[in-house]
C-alpha positions as a Python dict, from the first residue, in 0.01 Angstrom:
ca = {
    (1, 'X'): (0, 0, 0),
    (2, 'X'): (-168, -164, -310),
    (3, 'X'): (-424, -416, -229),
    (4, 'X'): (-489, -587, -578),
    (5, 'X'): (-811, -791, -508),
    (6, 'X'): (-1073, -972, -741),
    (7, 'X'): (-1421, -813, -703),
    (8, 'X'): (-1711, -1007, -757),
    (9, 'X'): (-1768, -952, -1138),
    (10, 'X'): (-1427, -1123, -1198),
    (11, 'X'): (-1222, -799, -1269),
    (12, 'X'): (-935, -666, -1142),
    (13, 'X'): (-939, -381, -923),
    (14, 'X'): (-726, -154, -662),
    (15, 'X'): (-996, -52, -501),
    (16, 'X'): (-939, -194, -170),
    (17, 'X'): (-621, -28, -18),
    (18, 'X'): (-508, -85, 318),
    (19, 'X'): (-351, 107, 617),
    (20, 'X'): (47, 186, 584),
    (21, 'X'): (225, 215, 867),
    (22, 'X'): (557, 471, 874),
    (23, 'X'): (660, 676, 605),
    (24, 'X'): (557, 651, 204),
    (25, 'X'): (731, 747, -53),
    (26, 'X'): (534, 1009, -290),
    (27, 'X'): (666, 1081, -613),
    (28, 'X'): (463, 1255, -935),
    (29, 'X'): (302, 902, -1007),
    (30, 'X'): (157, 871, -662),
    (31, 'X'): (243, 664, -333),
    (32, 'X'): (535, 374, -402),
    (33, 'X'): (400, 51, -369),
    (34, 'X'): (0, 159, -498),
    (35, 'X'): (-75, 37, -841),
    (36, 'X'): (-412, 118, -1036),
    (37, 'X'): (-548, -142, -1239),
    (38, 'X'): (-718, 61, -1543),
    (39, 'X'): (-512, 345, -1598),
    (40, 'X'): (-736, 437, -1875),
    (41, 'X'): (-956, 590, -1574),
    (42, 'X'): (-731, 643, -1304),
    (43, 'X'): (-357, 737, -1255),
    (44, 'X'): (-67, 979, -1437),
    (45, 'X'): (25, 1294, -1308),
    (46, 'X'): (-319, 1464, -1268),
    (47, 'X'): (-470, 1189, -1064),
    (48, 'X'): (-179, 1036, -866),
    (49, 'X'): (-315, 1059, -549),
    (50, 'X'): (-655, 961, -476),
    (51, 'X'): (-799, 1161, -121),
    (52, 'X'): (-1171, 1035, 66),
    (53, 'X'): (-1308, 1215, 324),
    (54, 'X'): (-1345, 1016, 605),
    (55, 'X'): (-1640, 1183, 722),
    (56, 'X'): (-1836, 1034, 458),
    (57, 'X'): (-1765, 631, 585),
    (58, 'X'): (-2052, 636, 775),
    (59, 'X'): (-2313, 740, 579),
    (60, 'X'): (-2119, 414, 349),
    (61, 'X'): (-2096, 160, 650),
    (62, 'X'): (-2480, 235, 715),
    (63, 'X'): (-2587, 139, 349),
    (64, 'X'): (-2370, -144, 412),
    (65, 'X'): (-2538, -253, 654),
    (66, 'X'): (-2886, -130, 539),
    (67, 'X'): (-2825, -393, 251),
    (68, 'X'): (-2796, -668, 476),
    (69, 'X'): (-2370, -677, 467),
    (70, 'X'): (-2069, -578, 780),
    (71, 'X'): (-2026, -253, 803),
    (72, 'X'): (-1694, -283, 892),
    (73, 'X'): (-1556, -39, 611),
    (74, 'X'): (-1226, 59, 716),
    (75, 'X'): (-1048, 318, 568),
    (76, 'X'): (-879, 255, 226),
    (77, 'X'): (-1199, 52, 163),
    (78, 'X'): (-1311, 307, -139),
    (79, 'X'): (-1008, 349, -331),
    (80, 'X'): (-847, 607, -188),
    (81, 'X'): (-504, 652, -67),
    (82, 'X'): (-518, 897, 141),
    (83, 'X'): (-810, 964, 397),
    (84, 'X'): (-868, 1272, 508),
    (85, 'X'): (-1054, 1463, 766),
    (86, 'X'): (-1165, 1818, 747),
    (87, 'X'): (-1160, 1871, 375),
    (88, 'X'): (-1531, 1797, 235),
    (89, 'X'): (-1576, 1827, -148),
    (90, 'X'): (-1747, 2190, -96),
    (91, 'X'): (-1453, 2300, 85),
    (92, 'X'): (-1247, 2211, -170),
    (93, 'X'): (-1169, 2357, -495),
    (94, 'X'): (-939, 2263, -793),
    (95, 'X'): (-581, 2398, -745),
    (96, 'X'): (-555, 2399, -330),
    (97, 'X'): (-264, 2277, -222),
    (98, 'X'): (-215, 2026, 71),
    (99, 'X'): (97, 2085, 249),
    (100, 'X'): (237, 1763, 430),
    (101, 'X'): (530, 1786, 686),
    (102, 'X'): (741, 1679, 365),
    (103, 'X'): (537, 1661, 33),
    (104, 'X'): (322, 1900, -101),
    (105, 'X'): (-9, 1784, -333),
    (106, 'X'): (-264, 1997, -520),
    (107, 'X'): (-630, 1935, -606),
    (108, 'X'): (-716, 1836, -981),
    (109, 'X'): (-1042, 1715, -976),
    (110, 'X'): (-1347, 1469, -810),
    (111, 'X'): (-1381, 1090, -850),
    (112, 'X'): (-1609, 988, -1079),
    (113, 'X'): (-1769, 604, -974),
    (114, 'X'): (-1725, 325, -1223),
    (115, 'X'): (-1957, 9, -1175),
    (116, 'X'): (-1575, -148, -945),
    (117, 'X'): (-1767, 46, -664),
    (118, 'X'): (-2106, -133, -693),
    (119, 'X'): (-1911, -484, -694),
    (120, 'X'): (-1677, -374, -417),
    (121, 'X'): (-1963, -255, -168),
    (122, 'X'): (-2188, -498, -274),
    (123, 'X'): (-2464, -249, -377),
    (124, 'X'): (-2611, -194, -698),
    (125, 'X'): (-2715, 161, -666),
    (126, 'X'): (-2344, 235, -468),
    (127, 'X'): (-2231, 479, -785),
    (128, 'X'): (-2567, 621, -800),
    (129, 'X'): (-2559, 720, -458),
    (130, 'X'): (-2198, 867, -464),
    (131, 'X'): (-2340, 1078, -690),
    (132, 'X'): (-2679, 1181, -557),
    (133, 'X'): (-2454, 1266, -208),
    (134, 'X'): (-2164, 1408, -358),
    (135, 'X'): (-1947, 1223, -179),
    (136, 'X'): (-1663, 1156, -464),
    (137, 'X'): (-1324, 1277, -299),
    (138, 'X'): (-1077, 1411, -563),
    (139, 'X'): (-731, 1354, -723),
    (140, 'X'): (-449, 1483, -590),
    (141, 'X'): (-97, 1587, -822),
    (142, 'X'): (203, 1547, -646),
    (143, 'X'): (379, 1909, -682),
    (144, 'X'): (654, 1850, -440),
    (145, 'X'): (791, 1452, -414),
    (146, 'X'): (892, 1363, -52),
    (147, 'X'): (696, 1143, 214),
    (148, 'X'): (382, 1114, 418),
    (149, 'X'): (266, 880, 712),
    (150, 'X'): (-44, 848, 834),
    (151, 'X'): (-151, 1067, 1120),
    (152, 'X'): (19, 1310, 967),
    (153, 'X'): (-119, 1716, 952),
    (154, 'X'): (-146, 1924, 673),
    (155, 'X'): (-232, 2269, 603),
    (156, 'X'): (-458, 2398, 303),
    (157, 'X'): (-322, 2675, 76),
    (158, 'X'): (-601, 2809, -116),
    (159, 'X'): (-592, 2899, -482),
    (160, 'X'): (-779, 3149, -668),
    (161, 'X'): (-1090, 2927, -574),
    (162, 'X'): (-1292, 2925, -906),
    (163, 'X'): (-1422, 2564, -920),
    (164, 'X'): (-1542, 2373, -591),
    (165, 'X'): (-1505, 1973, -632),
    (166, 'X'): (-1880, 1992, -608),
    (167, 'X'): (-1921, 2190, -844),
    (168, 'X'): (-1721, 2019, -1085),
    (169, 'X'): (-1875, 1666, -990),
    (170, 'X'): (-2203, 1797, -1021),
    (171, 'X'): (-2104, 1916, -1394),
    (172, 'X'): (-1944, 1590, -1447),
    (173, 'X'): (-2210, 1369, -1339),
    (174, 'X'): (-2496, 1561, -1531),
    (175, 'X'): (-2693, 1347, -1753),
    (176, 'X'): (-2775, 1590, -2005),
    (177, 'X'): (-2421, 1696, -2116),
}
């Protein structure tokens, strides 16, 4: 469910999402009820679904606290919609499908940071770092409209496996392009 918040430099943001409990609507726009405040950047049909692995909150609640701030991070806390264990951005690779119990969803591409991050976690170098670690997540298309809780399982159905997220964030994030 969309969390609209005001980060510290005074723009709006949908950064901070919070747990849903029971069943979501997903349709080809994304989750019902999640709203994205620059859809120059995010949103339409090839990134309606933002995924995070949640293996990669604690390397984020230790900078946290590193930096002198709570560490409480709870899930939702980095943008994402959906958070998902077992599915690191190496593992991962443009067209895979994630089959829900009633939806399905298919990898499009990473996350790249915008300076929302940096205000949201309260750390300067917080896009730099995503970067340097990797640790972007991806966008999701919705292929098949239906529902999804949380708690819910999913299988992977890989595709022809060309391009890793990685890969493609790597590329992305080069400074020489």
């Amino acid at each position: 469910q969309f969390n609209n918040l005001t980060i510290p430099s005074s723009t709006m943001s949908g950064i901070h999402k919070r747990t849903v409990v029971g069943q979501v609507v997903v349709n080809k726009r994304g989750l019902a009820g999640d709203e994205q405040a620059d859809l120059t950047v995010h949103g339409g049909l090839a990134k309606a679904v933002y995924a995070y692995p949640a293996e990669h909150y604690a390397f984020w609640q230790a900078q946290r606290k590193q930096l002198g701030g709570s560490p409480d991070l709870p899930y939702g806390s980095l943008g994402e919609n959906l958070t998902l264990s077992g599915v690191l951005e190496n593992a991962m690779f443009v067209g895979d499908e994630l089959h829900f119990p009633n939806c399905v969803l298919r990898v499009t591409q990473p996350r790249e940071p915008c300076f929302k991050l940096n205000a949201f976690l309260g750390d300067r170098q917080a896009a730099k770092k995503m970067v340097q670690m990797g640790f972007c997540g991806f966008y999701l298309a919705v292929d098949e409209v239906g529902t999804i809780a949380a708690g819910q399982t999913f299988t992977v159905k890989p595709s022809i496996r060309q391009v890793s997220i990685s890969d493609f964030f790597r590329v992305a994030t080069r400074r020489d392009r």
